[in-house]
ROTOR-802926 format. One record per residue (C-alpha): x, y, z. Coordinates in pm, whole numbers. Each point is the difference from the previous one (the first is absolute). Layout:
BEGIN
X	Y	Z $
...
//
This chain:
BEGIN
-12076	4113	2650 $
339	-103	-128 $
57	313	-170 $
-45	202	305 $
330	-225	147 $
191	-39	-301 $
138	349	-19 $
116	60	362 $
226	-310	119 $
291	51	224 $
346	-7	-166 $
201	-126	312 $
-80	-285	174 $
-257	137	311 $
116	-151	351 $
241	-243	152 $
-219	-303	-25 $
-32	125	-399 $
367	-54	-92 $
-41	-357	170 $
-277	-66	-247 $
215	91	-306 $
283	-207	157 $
-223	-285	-10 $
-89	11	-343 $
313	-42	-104 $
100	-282	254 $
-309	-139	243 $
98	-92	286 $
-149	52	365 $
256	-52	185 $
259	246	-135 $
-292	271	28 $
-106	-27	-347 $
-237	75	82 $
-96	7	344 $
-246	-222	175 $
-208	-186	-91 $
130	83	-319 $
-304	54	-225 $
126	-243	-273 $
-366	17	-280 $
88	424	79 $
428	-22	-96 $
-130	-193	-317 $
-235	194	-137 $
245	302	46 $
259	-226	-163 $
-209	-9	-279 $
-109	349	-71 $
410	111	78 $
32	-219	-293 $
-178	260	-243 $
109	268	186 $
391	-83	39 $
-31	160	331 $
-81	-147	369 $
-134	269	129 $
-193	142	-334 $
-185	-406	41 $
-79	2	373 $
-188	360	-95 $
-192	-148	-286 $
-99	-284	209 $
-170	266	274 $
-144	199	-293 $
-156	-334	-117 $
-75	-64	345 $
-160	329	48 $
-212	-30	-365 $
-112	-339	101 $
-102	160	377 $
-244	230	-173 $
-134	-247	-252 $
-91	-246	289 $
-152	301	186 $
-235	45	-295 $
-98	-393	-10 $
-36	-11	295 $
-219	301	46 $
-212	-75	-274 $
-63	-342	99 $
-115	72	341 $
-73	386	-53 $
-139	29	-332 $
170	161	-282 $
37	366	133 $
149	-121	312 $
265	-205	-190 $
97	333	-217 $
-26	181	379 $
255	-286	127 $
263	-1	-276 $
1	370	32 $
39	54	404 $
314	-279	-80 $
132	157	-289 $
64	340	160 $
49	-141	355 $
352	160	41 $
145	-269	240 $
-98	-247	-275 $
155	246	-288 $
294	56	199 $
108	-386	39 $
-139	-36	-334 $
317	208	-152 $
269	-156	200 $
226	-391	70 $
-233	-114	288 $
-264	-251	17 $
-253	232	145 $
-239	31	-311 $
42	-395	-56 $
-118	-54	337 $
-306	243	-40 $
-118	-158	-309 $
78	-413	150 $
-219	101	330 $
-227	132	-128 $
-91	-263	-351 $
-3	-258	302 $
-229	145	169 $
-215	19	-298 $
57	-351	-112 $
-72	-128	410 $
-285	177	-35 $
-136	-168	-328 $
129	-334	181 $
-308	43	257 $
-228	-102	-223 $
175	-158	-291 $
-20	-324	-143 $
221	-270	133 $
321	116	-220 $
-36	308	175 $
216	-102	358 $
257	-148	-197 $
46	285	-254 $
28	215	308 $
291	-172	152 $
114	-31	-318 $
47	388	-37 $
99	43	360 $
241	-238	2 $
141	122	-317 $
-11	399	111 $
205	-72	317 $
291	-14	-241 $
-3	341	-97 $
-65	73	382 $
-48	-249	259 $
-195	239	217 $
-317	-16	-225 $
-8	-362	219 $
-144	264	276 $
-321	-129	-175 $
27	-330	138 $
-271	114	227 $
-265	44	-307 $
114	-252	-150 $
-85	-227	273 $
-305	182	62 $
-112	-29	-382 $
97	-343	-105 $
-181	-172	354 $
-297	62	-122 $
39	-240	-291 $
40	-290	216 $
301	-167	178 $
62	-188	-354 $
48	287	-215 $
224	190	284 $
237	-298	48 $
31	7	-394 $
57	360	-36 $
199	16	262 $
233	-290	-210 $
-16	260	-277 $
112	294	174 $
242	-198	171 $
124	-90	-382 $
26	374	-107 $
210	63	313 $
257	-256	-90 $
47	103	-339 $
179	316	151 $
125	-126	317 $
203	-246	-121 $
178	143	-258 $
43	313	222 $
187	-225	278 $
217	-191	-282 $
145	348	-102 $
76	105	322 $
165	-278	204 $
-227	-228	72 $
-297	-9	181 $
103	-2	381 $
201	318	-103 $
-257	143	-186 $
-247	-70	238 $
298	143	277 $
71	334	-186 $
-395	46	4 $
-87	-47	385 $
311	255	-19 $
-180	208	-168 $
-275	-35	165 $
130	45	345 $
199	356	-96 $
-304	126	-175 $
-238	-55	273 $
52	304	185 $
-291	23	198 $
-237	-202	222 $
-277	-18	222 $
267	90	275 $
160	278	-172 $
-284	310	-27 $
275	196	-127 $
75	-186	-295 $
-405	-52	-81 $
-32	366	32 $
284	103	-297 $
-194	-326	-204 $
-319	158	67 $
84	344	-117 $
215	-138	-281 $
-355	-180	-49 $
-234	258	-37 $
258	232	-194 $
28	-258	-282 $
-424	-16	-50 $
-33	359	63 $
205	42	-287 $
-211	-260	-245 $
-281	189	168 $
84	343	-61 $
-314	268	-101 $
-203	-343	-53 $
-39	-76	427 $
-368	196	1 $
-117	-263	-278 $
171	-307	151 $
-169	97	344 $
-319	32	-149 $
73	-343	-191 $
57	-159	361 $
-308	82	127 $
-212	-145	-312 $
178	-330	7 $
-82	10	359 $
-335	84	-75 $
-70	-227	-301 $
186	-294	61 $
88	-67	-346 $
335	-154	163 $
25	-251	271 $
161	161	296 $
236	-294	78 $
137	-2	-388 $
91	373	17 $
184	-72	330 $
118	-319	-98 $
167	189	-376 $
134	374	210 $
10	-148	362 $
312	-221	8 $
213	242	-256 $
-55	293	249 $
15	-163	298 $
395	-129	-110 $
70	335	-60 $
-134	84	299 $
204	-261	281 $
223	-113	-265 $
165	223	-256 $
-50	250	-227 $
304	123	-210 $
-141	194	-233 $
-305	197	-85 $
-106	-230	-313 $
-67	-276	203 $
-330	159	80 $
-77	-25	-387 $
-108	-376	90 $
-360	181	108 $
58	214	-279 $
-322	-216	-247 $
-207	31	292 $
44	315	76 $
-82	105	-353 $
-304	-224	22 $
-117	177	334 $
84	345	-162 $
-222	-69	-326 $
-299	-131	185 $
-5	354	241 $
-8	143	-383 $
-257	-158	-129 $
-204	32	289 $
71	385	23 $
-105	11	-397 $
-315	-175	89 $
-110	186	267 $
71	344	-173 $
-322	63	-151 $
27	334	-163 $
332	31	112 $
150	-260	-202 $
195	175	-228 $
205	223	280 $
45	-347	170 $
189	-134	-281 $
157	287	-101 $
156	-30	354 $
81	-319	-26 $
208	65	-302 $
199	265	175 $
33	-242	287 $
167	-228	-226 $
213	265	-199 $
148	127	347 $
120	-348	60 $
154	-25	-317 $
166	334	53 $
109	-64	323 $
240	-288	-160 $
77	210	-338 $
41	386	100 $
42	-95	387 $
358	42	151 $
-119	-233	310 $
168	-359	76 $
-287	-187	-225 $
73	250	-351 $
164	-9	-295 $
247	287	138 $
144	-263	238 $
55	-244	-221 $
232	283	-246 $
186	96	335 $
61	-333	91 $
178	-50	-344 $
120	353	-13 $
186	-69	336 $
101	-317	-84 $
181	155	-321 $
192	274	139 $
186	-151	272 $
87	-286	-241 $
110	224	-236 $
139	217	192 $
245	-317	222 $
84	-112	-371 $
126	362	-88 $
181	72	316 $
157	-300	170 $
185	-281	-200 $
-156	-378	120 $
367	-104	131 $
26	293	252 $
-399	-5	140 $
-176	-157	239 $
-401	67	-39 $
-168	-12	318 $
-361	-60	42 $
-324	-105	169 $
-305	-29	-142 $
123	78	-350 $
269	-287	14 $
-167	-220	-240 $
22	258	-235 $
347	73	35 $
108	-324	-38 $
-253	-59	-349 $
96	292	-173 $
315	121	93 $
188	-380	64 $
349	135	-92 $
13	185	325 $
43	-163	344 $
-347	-1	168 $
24	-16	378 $
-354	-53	199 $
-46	260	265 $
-224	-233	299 $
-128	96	322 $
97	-103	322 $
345	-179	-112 $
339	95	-63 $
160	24	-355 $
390	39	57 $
106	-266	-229 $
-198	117	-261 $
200	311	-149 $
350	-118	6 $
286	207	91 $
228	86	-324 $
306	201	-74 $
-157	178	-269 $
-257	260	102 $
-359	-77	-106 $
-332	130	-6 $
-328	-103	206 $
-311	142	-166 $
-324	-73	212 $
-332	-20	-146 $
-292	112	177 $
-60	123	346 $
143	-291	169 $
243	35	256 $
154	290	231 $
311	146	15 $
143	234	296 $
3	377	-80 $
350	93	-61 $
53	-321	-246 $
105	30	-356 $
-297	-120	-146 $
-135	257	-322 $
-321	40	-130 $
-44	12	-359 $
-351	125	-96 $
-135	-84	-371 $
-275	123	-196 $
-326	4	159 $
174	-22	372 $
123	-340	-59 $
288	-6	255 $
296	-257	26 $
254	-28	261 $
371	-54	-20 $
266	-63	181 $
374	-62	-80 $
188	-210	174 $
344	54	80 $
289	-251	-41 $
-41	-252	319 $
-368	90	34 $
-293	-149	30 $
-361	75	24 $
-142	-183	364 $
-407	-76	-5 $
-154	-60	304 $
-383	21	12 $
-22	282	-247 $
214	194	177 $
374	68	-272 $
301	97	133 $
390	-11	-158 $
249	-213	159 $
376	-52	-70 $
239	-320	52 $
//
């Protein structure tokens, strides 16, 4: 599984929140944004360490998802085989392995895959918990406790947990929940000493919190666009597989190999967030990712065992199921493929190298929105200026004798139709835009809307 990863990681650093992970392994600290809340402290130091054999920040958050990823499809298998049988285990740790919402975080400086592969070994080890021996609740916080470091929303479990470790007895849950309490600490603490304290630590998080949240139960709006951003993120892990994973449904249903209330309890409270909560990105689905797989393998088995004669055609489809998921991320050119990931470096590399060619540092100003972060990280010899919404930037871009150049990245901003702004298309219709401002100018922002003004 690793050597489907290895050769396709991204050479620039993927998003915003991205260059505030490699920030933070070089300098933790929640408070300054490094990274941003809740900070994810077990997650910086693993990347820490694998930058550390790779010399490169960005080069050891992407072997940390292709880890992730390898480890996601080696659970799938355990997992499947355990409760499956062997067949459905291989079935599993293939439907993950070319799942190309899975592949596509598995290639690039998020914490996507890592959160696939945390949800769903917890889910596995709750699930062992029901009926272990009495170690079993406290091993279980243990791990939980230990996993919210990498990502404290894997504590979306709580429910299970609660619902798992009850039916021990009152004694064991007050002790596990002691341990899990434990395994919390060991992160939390150090993550508020780096970053302030703990009332500002816990203060930049309700922050957090509070600006993220953009929806709620009196905003349909805002559920709808989580919704759709929702369904788009496991249609994509679903892909040509959705006809098997129906099928799947219907014989857990059927069977009742799985309580009901522990498959709500493990998907429920992840979607539901996502749902009235938030839902940033499409890999945040990839916490149902395990289960999904699971679901997916038991429609094939059942399909193989009811095919009679027909056997043979029914795994011969299967196959080329599978293959056209695994296409769709490697010869695709859609959002989840390996094409996006080369333009997003491609891009990336010609306007840098293109600003660096053209425009000296001390005469430029580099405006820019959503690609900011990546101004400022790989091009910090030029002033970076932030491009918001819904506030004015005046004092921003100062007004100088000497004449000097604006260059804005992206699609960001408007400019009236007669202004002096060029457009300078690269390669592959990468555009830039450009504007030179005259002695006693400056460039005015006000809610996306550029214009020129003079002293």
């Amino acid at each position: 599984m690793f050597a489907l990863r290895l050769p396709f990681g991204s050479t620039y650093l993927w998003a915003w929140d991205s260059v505030l992970y490699a920030r933070a392994v070089d300098h933790f600290a929640v408070d300054l944004g490094q990274p941003h809340p809740p900070g994810y402290l077990f997650y910086v130091l693993a990347a820490r360490l694998a930058s550390s054999w790779t010399a490169d920040a960005n080069a050891g958050l992407v072997l940390v998802s292709v880890i992730s990823g390898g480890l996601t499809c080696a659970a799938g298998y355990l997992i499947g085989r355990r409760y499956i049988g062997a067949a459905g285990g291989v079935f599993a740790a293939a439907i993950l392995a070319t799942n190309p919402l899975l592949w596509q975080y598995s290639e690039v400086a998020y914490p996507y895959a890592t959160l696939a592969f945390l949800m769903g070994a917890l889910g596995a080890l709750l699930w062992w918990a029901r009926r272990g021996g009495p170690a079993a609740p406290v091993a279980v916080s243990l791990a939980l406790g230990a996993a919210a470091g990498f990502r404290q929303d894997v504590l979306l479990l709580g429910g299970l947990w609660l619902y798992v470790v009850t039916r021990h007895g009152w004694r064991a849950t007050a002790t596990a929940a002691v341990a899990g309490a434990v395994t919390c600490l060991a992160w939390l603490i150090p993550t508020a000493a780096q970053s302030g304290g703990l009332s500002t630590y816990l203060g930049t998080v309700l922050s957090q919190f509070v600006g993220v949240s953009g929806a709620g139960v009196l905003d349909p709006g805002a559920i709808g666009q989580n919704a759709g951003g929702t369904i788009a993120g496991l249609r994509a892990q679903v892909g040509w597989t959705w006809p098997l994973l129906a099928l799947g449904v219907w014989v857990a249903i059927r069977q009742r190999r799985v309580p009901l209330t522990f498959v709500l309890l493990w998907i429920g409270p992840p979607l539901a967030l996502y749902l009235v909560g938030h839902i940033g990105e499409w890999g945040y689905t990839l916490s149902v990712a395990v289960p999904v797989a699971i679901a997916t393998a038991m429609g094939a088995l059942h399909l193989l065992a009811s095919g009679g004669s027909l056997r043979p055609l029914a795994a011969v489809g299967m196959t080329a199921v599978l293959a056209l998921n695994g296409a769709t991320f490697v010869l695709g050119s859609g959002p989840f493929s390996l094409h996006e990931i080369a333009r997003h470096d491609q891009i990336l590399a010609e306007q840098f190298d293109y600003v660096r060619a053209h425009f000296p540092p001390r005469d430029t100003f580099v405006v820019a929105q959503g690609n900011f972060q990546h101004v400022a990280h790989y091009m910090p010899e030029y002033a970076a200026v932030y491009l918001p919404q819904g506030r004015e930037v005046t004092g921003l871009i100062p007004t100088g004798s000497r004449q000097r150049w604006v260059v804005l990245f992206g699609a960001e901003g408007r400019m009236p139709e007669r202004s002096r702004m060029e457009r300078v298309v690269l390669p592959n219709d990468v555009q830039l835009r450009v504007i030179r401002l005259r002695s006693g100018e400056r460039l005015i922002a006000q809610d996306q809307v550029l214009t020129l003004s003079g002293d």
